[in-house]
C-alpha positions as CSV (number, residue, x, y, z in Angstrom):
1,X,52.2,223.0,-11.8
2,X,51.1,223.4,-15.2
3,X,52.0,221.1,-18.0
4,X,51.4,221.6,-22.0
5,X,50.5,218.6,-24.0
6,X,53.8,216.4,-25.2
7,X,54.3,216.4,-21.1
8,X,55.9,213.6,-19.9
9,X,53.6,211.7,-17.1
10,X,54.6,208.8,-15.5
11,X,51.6,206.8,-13.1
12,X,52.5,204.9,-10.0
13,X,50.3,202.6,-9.5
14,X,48.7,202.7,-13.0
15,X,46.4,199.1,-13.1
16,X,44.3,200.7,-9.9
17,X,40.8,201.3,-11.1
18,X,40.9,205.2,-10.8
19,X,44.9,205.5,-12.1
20,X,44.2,203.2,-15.3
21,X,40.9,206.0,-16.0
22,X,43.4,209.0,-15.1
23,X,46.1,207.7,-17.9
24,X,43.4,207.2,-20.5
25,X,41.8,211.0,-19.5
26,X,45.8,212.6,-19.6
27,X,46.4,210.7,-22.9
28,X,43.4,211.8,-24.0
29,X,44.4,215.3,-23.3
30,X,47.8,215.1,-25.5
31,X,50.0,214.2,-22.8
32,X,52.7,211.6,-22.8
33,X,51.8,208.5,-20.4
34,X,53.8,205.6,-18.9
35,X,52.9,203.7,-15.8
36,X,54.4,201.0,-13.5
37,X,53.0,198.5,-11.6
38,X,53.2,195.0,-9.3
39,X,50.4,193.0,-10.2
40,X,48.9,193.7,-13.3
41,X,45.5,192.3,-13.7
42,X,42.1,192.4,-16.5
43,X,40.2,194.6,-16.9
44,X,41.9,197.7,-16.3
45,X,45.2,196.0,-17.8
46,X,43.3,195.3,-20.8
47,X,42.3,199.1,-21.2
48,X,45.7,200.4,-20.2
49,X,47.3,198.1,-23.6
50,X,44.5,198.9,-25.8
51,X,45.2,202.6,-24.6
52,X,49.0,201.7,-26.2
53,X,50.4,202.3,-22.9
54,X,53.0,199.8,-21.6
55,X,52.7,199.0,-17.9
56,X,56.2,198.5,-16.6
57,X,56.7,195.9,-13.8
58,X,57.6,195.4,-11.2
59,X,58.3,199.2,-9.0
60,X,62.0,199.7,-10.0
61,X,64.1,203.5,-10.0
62,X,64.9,202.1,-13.7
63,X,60.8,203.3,-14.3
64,X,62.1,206.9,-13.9
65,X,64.6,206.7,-16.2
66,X,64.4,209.0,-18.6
67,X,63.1,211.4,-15.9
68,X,59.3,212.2,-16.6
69,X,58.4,215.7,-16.7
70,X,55.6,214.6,-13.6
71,X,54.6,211.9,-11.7
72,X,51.3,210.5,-10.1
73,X,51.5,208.7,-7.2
74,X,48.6,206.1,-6.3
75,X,47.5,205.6,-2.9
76,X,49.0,201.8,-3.5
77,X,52.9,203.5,-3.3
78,X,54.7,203.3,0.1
79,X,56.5,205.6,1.1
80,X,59.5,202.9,1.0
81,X,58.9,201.9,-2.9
82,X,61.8,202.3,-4.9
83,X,60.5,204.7,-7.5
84,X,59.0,206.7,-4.4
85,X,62.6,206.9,-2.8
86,X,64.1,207.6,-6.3
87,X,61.2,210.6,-6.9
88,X,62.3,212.1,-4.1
89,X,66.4,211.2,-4.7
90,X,65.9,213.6,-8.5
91,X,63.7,216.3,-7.2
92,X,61.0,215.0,-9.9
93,X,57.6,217.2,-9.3
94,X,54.8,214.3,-8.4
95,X,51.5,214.6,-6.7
96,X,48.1,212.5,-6.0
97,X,45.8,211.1,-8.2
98,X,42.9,212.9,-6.3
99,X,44.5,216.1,-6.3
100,X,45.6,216.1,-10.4
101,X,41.9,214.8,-11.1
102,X,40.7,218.0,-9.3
103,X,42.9,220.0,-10.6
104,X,44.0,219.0,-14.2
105,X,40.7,217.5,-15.2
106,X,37.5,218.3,-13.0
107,X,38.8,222.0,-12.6
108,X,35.4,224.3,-13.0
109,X,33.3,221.7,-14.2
110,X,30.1,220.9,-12.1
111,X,31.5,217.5,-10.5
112,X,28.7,215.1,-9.3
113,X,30.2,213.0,-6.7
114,X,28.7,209.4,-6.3
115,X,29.7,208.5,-2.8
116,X,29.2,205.2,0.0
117,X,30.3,202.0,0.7
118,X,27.7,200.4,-1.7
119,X,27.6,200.8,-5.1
120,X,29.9,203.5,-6.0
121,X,30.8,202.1,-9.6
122,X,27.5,201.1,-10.6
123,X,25.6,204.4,-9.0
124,X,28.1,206.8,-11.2
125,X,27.7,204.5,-14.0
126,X,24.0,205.1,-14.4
127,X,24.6,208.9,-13.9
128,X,27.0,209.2,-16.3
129,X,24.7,207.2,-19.0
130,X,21.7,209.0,-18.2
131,X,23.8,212.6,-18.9
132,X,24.8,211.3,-22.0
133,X,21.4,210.1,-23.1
134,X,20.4,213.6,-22.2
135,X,22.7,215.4,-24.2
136,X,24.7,216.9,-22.1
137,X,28.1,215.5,-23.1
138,X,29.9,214.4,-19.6
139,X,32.9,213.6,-18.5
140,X,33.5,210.8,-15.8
141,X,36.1,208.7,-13.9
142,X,34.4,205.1,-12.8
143,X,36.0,202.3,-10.9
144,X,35.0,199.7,-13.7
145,X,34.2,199.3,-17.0
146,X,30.6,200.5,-17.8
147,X,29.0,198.4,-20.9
148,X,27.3,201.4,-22.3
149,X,30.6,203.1,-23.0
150,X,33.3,200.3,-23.1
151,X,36.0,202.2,-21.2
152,X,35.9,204.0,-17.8
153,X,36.8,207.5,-18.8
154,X,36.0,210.0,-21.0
155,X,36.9,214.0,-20.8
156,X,33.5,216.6,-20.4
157,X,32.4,218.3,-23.4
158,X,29.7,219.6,-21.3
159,X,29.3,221.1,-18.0
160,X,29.2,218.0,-15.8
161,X,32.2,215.6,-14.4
162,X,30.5,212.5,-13.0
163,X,33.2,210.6,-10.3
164,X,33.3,207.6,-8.2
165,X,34.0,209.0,-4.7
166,X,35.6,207.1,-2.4
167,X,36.3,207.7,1.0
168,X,40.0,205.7,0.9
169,X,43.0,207.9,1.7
170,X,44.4,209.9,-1.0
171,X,48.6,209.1,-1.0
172,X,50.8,208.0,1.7
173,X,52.1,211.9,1.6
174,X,48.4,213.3,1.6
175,X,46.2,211.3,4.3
176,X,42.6,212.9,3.6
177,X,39.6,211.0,1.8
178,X,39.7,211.2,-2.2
179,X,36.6,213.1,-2.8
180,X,37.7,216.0,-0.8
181,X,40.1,217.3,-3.7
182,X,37.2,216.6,-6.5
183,X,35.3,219.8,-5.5
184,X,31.9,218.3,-5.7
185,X,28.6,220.2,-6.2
186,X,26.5,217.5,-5.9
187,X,27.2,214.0,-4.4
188,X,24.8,210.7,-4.0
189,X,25.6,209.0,-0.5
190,X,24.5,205.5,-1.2
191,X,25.5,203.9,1.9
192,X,27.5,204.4,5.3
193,X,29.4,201.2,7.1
194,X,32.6,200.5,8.2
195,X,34.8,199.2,5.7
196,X,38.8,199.7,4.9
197,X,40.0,198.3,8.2
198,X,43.7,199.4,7.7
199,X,42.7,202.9,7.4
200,X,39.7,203.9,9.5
201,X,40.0,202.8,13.0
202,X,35.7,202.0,13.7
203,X,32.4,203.2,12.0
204,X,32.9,206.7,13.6
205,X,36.0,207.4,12.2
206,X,34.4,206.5,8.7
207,X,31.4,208.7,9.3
208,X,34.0,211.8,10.0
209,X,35.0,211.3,6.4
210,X,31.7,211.3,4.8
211,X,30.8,214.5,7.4
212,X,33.7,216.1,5.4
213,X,32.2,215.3,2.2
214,X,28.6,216.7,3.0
215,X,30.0,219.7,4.6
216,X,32.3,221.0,1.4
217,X,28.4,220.7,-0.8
218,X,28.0,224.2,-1.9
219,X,24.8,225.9,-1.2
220,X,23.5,225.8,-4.9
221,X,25.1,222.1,-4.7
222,X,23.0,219.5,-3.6
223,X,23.0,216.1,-1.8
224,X,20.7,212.5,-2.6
225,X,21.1,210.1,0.3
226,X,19.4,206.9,1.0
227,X,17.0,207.5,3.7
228,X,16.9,203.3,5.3
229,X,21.0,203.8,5.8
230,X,20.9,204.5,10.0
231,X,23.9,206.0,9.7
232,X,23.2,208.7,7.5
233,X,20.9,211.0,9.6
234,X,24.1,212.0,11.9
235,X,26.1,213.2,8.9
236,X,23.0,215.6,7.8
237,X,23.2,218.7,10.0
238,X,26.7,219.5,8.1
239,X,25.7,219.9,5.1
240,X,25.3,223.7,3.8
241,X,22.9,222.7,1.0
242,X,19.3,223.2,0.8
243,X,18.8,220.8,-1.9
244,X,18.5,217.5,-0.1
245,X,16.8,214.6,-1.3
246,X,16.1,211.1,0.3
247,X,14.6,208.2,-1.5
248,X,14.2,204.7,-0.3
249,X,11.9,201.5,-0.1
250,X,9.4,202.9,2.7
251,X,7.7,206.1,2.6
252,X,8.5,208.9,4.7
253,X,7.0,212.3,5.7
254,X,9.5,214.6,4.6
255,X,9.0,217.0,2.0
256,X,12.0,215.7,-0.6
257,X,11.8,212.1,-0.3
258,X,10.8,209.7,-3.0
259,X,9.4,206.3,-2.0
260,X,10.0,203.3,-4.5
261,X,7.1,201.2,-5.4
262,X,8.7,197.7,-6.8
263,X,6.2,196.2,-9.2
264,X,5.0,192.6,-9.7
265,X,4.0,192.8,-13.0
266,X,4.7,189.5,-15.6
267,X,8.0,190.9,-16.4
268,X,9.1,190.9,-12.8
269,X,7.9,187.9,-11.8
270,X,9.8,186.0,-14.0
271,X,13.0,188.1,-12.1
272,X,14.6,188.7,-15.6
273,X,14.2,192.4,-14.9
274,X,13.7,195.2,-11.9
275,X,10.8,197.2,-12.8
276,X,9.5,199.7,-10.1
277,X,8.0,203.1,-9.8
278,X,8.8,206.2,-8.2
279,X,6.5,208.9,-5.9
280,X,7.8,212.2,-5.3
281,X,5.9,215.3,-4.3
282,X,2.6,213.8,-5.4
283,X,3.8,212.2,-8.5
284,X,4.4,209.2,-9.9
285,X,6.9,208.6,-12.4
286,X,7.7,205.2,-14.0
287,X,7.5,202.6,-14.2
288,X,11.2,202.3,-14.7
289,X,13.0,198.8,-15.6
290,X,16.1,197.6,-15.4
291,X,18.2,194.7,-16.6
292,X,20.2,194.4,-13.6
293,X,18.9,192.1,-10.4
294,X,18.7,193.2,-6.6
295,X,16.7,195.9,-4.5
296,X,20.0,197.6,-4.3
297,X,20.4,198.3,-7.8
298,X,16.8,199.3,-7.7
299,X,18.0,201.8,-5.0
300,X,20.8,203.0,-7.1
301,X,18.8,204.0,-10.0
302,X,16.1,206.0,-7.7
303,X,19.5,207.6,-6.6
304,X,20.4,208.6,-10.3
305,X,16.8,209.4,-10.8
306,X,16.2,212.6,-8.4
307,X,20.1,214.0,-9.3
308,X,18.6,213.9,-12.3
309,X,15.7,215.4,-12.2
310,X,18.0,217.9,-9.5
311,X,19.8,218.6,-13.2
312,X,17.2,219.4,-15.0
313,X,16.7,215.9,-16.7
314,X,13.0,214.7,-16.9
315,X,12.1,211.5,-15.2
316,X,10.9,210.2,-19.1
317,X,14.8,210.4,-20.5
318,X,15.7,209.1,-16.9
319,X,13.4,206.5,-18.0
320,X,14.4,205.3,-21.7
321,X,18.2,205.7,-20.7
322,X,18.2,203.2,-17.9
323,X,16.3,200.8,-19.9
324,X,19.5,200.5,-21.9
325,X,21.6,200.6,-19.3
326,X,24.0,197.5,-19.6
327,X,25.7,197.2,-16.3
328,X,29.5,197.3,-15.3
329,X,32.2,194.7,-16.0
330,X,33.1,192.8,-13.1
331,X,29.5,193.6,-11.2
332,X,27.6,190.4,-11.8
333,X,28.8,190.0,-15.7
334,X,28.2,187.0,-17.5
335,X,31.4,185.0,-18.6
336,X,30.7,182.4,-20.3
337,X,28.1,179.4,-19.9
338,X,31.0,176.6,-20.0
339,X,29.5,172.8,-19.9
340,X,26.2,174.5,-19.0
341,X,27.2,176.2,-16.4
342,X,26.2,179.8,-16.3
343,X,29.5,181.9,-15.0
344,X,29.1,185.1,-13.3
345,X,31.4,187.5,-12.2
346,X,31.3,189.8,-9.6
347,X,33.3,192.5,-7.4
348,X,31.9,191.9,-4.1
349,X,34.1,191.2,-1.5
350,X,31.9,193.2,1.9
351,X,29.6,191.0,3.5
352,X,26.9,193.2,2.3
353,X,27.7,193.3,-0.8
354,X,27.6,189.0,-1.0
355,X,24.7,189.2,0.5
356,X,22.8,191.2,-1.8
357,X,24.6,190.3,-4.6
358,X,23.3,186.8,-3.9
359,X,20.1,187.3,-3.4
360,X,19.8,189.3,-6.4
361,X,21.5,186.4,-8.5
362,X,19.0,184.2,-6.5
363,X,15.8,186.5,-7.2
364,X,16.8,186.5,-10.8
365,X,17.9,182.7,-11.4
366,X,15.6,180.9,-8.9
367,X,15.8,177.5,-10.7
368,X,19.3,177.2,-10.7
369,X,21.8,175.9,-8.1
370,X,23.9,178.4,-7.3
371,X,27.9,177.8,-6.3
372,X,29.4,181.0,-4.7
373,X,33.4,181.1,-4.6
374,X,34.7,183.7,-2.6
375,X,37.6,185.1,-1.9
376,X,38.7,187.3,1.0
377,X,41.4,189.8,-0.7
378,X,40.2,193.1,0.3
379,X,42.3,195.0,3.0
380,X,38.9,194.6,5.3
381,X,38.1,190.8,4.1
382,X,41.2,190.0,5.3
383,X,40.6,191.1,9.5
384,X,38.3,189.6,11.6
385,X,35.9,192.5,11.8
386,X,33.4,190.8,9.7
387,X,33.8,187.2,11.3
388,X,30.4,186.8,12.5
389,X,28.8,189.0,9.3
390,X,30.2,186.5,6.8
391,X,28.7,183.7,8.3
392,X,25.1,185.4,7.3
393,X,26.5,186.9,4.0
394,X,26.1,183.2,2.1
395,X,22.2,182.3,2.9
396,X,21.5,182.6,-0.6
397,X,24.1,180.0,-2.3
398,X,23.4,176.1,-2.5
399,X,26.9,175.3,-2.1
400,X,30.0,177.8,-1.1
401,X,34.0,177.5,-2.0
402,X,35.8,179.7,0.3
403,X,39.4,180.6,-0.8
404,X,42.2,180.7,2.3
405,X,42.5,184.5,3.0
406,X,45.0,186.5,0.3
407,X,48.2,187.3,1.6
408,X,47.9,188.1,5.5
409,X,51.7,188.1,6.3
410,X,51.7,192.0,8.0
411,X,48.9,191.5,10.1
412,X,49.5,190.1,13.6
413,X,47.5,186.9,14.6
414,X,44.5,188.4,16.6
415,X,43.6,190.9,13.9
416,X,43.5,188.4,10.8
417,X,40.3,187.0,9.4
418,X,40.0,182.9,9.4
419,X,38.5,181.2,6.4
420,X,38.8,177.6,8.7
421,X,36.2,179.6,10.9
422,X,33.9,181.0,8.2
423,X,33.9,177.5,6.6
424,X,32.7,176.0,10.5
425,X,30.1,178.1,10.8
426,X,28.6,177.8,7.4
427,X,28.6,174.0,7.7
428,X,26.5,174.3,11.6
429,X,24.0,175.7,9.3
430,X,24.3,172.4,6.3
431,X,27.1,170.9,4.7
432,X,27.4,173.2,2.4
433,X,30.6,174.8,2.5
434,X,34.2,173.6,1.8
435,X,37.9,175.5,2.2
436,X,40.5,175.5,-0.3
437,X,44.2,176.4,-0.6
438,X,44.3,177.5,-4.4
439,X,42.1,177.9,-7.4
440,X,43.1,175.4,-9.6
441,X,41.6,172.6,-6.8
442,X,38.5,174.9,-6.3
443,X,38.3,174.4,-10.5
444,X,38.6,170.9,-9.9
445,X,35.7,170.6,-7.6
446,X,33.0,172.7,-9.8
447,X,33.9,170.6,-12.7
448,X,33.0,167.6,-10.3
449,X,30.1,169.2,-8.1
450,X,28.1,171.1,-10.7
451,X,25.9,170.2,-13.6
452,X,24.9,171.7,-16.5
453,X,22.2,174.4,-15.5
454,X,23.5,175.3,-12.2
455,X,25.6,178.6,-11.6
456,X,28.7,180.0,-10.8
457,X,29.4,183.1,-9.0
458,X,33.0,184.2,-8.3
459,X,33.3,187.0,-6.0
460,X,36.6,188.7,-5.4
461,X,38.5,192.4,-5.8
462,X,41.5,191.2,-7.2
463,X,42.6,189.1,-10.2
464,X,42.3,185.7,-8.3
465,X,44.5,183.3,-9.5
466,X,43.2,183.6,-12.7
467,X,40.4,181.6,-11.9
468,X,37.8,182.7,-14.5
469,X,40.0,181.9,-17.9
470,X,40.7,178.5,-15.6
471,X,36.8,177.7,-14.7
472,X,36.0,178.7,-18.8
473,X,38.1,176.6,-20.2
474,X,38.1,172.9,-17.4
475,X,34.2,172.9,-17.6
476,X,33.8,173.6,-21.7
């Protein structure tokens, strides 16, 4: 369907990460937004009000009323919610989120696809900088907030349409992975492991998704992968591309793989930076810094570097623009320093993701005590598939706060995930790790158990309680 500009659009679902970027690209384009949600939350809130975009809450038929001219539906929406049975009740034309960012907004554009179960928003982040540095003007949907450009959207003026692909299903009336509607050219895989539990069955059924992905590549397209992942050489023989790279931390005889050299100069030593180098077909290139902590990030940039230099960007504007690179809201951002205390913010809620992210905050703050609060909130965090992982994910943290698992009232007994158990098997280890029923007694118990010069790291996906505004202002 095609719509002019003045077009009423109403978004299901609007405060997801992706949704609240679609609003700000449609109003962008001249069309008339509203949006509806259950559980509005910071940051994407924040950018949906400063967009001037009420969010309407909670789900109710009243949301349709006066009837849009199209609606949105986000993969959040059941196909029991009231303004999904009312869509349907007035005939209203709706479709996916996926499928309108293909269509309405990526269109003929050369997409690059940043794809994995690591580091999608911080991968396509760095892209999207590095294209702008470069001049080429690009447009780009990112599940965060990137620093560098204070909001997560922006329409191309240019050729290229950088997106966060993720493998989750598209809408309960469309049940394919996301990135197969964006019509990607190129795509970075960062990563392949299980993950979304109440979606993909095991690790196979994931890697059939990402086969999917790799086999719609063009052949002028191309594909970056990281070549450590062992899960990534099965999904290679269905790709119709030519142009694949591989990078990673160890080298490897194959014609297109870059090796990363990390360097141990003064400036890395004092762990306030990642500065490495890259070698690739008998060059080296570098040495490249950046602000942010972890071998992972490290990894993500070599990533961004050879889709790059794929595009026709030199490895010396690769260079400058990710020395300004700033990072993403919600991936290990600084709060605050309340009574001392520095407070850190981050997004992982995987067990590889805490246990990187750790010990990057570890590599980088290796003087101070470190308190990790987590909370298991993600659809996977919540089942027991990564009992035993968790109980390795924390090696890294002086002293842990584990938050009793978010809402777990429509799984059945054997399938949920027990934060009484992760909490044993930390403490076999030391005593080191403590359970709690809500966030304003975890606040109590930093305000009691750290000091001034010691660190805070809150890890979740959701809003939590509100527990950063409540940590900020009980430890000042």
């Amino acid at each position: 369907m095609e719509l002019k500009p003045g077009s009423r659009v109403h978004l299901m679902g609007i405060c997801g990460t992706a949704m609240a970027s679609l609003a700000g690209l449609l109003k962008d384009k001249g069309f008339v937004v509203t949006g509806s949600d259950s559980n509005p939350y910071p940051p994407m809130s924040t950018q949906i009000e400063n967009l001037g975009i009420k969010i309407l809450t909670p789900y109710s038929e009243k949301n349709l009323s006066p009837t849009p001219d199209f609606v949105i539906v986000g993969n959040v929406i059941s196909a029991n919610n009231p303004e999904a049975v009312e869509l349907k009740n007035k005939n209203i034309p709706f479709t996916s989120l996926p499928k309108a960012l293909g269509e309405w907004i990526i269109d003929q554009k050369n997409c690059i696809c940043i794809s994995g179960t690591h580091g999608k928003t911080t991968t396509t982040s760095m892209m999207s900088w590095v294209l702008d540095q470069a001049e080429k003007e690009p447009g780009f949907l990112i599940g965060g907030i990137p620093i560098n450009f204070h909001q997560s959207f922006r329409n191309p003026k240019g050729d290229y349409f950088v997106i966060e692909g993720d493998e989750y299903d598209t809408a309960f009336f469309d049940k394919v992975p996301k990135f197969i509607h964006y019509k990607p050219r190129n795509v970075i895989l960062t990563s392949v492991e299980f993950d979304h539990a109440d979606i993909y069955k095991d690790l196979d059924d994931v890697k059939k998704a990402f086969t999917r992905l790799v086999k719609i590549i063009p052949p002028q397209g191309s594909l970056v992968y990281w070549a450590d992942d062992k899960n990534i050489p099965d999904l290679l023989e269905d790709t119709n591309t030519k142009n694949v790279y591989s990078y990673g931390l160890t080298k490897k005889s194959r014609d297109n793989h870059a090796w990363i050299e990390m360097l141990s100069n003064a400036t890395a030593t004092t762990s306030l930076t990642s500065d490495f180098c890259i070698h690739f077909k008998g060059e080296k290139w570098g040495p490249f810094q950046l602000a942010q902590p972890g071998e992972y990030n490290v990894l993500n940039a070599a990533a961004v570097v050879l889709m790059s230099y794929h595009l026709g960007v030199s490895p010396e504007i690769t260079k400058k623009a990710l020395v300004s690179f700033k990072g993403v809201k919600r991936r290990q951002e600084i709060l605050g320093e309340p009574g001392g205390r520095l407070l850190v913010e981050d997004f992982a809620h995987h067990p590889t993701a805490v246990r990187e992210t750790l010990k990057g905050i570890r590599k980088k703050y290796p003087n101070r005590k470190i308190h990790a609060v987590f909370e298991p909130r993600s659809a996977t965090s919540r089942r027991k598939i990564f009992q035993d992982d968790y109980a390795h994910a924390f090696e890294s943290a002086d002293k842990v706060y584990i938050m009793k698992a978010f809402d777990q009232s429509k799984l059945a007994d054997e399938e949920k995930f027990s934060s009484e158990d992760l909490v044993k098997d930390l403490n076999k280890k030391s005593n080191r790790a403590a359970l709690f029923e809500n966030v304003d007694t975890i606040v109590s118990n930093l305000k009691k158990e750290s000091v001034s010069g010691d660190l805070i790291i809150v890890m979740s996906n959701g809003g939590f309680d509100g527990i950063y505004d409540k940590i900020l202002k009980t430890l000042s």
